[in-house]
C-alpha positions as CSV (number, residue, x, y, z in Angstrom):
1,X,0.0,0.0,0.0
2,X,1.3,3.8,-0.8
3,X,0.6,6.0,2.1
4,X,1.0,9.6,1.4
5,X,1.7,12.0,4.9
6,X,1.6,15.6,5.0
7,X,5.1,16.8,5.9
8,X,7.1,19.4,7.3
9,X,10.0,18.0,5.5
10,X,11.4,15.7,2.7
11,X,12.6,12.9,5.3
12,X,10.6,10.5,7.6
13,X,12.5,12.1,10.7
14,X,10.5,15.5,9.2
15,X,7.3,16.4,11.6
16,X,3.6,15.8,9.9
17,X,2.7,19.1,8.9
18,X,-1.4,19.3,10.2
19,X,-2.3,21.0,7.3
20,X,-3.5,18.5,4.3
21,X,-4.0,21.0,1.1
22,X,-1.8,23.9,2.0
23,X,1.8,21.1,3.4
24,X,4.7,22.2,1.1
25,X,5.8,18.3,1.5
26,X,4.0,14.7,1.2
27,X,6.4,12.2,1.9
28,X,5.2,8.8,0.0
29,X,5.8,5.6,2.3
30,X,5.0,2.0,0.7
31,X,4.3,-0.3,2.8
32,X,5.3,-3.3,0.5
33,X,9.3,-2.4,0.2
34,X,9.6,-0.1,2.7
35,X,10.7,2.9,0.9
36,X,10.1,6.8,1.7
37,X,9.7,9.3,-1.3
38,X,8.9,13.1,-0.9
39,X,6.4,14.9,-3.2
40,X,6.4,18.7,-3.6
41,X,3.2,20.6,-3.1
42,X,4.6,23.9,-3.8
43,X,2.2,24.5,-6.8
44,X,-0.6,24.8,-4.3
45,X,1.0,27.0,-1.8
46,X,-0.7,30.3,-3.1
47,X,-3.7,29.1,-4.9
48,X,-6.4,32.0,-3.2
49,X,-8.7,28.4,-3.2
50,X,-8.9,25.0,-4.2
51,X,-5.1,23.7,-2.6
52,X,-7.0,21.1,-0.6
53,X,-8.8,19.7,-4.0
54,X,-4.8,20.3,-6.2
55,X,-3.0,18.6,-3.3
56,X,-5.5,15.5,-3.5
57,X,-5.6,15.1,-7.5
58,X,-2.0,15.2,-6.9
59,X,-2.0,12.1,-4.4
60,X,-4.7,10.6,-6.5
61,X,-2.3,10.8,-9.8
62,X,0.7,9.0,-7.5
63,X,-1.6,5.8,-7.2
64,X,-1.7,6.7,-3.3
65,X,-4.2,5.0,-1.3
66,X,-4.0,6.3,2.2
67,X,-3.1,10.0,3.7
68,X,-1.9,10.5,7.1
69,X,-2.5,13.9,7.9
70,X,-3.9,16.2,10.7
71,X,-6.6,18.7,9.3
72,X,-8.9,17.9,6.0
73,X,-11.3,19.8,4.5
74,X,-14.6,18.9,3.0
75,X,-14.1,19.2,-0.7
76,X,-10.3,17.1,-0.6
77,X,-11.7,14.7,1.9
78,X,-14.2,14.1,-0.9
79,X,-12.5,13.9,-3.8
80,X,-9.6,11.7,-1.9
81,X,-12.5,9.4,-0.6
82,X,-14.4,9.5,-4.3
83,X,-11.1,8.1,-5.7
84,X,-10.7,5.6,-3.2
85,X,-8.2,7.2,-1.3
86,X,-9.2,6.5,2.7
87,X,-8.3,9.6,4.8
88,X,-6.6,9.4,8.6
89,X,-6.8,12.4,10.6
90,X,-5.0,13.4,13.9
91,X,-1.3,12.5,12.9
92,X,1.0,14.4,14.4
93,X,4.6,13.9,15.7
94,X,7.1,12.6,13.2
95,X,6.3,10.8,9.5
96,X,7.5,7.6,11.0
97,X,5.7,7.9,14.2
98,X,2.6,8.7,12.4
99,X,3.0,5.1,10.5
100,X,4.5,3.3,13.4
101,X,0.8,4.6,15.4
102,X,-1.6,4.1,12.1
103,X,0.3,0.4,11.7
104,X,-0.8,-0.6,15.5
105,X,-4.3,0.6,15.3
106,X,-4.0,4.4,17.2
107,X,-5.2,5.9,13.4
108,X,-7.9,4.8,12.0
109,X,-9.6,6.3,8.7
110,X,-12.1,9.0,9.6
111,X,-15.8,8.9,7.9
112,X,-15.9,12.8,7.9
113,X,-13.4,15.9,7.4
114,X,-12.1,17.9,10.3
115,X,-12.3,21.2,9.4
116,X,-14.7,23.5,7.6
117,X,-14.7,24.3,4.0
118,X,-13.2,27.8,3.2
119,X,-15.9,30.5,1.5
């Protein structure tokens, strides 16, 4: 399984940035070999609206199907969740830490987004 975590950084050791559309870093973590990848989200940064729905077509294109992050909003918690994508709120600490608690059962995929939308 690719996981894709919202990140502070381009490393594992990075903290999980709590923000899902507006992190300047996903890192990509497969669960199959093991291997960590970061993926820019800078092209979102300074979109006046729509980062959440950008960030989550981008994680849709990478064949991701599970995002650690802290904060979602409504319309990229839908269009992750109408692709398939299953969304986990609440991480926080390190990337790995955030896998190391979703692997052992303290994240579990949320049925609703955490924040409001943005007007």
């Amino acid at each position: 399984m690719k996981i894709a975590i919202s990140s502070q950084g381009v490393q594992p050791t990075a903290q999980v940035d709590p923000r899902f559309g507006r992190t300047k870093w996903f890192v990509l973590y497969n669960t199959e070999t093991g291997e960590w990848e970061p993926l820019g989200n800078e092209q979102v940064l300074n979109l006046a609206q729509g980062a959440g729905i950008q960030a989550a077509r981008q994680i849709i294109d990478r064949k991701v199907e599970m995002v650690l992050t802290g904060h979602c909003g409504p319309n990229a918690f839908r269009t992750l969740t109408e692709a398939g994508v299953q969304v986990v709120l609440g991480a926080a600490g390190t990337v790995e830490e955030a896998v190391a608690r979703f692997r052992t059962g303290g994240l579990r995929p949320a049925a609703a987004p955490n924040v409001e939308g943005h007007s």
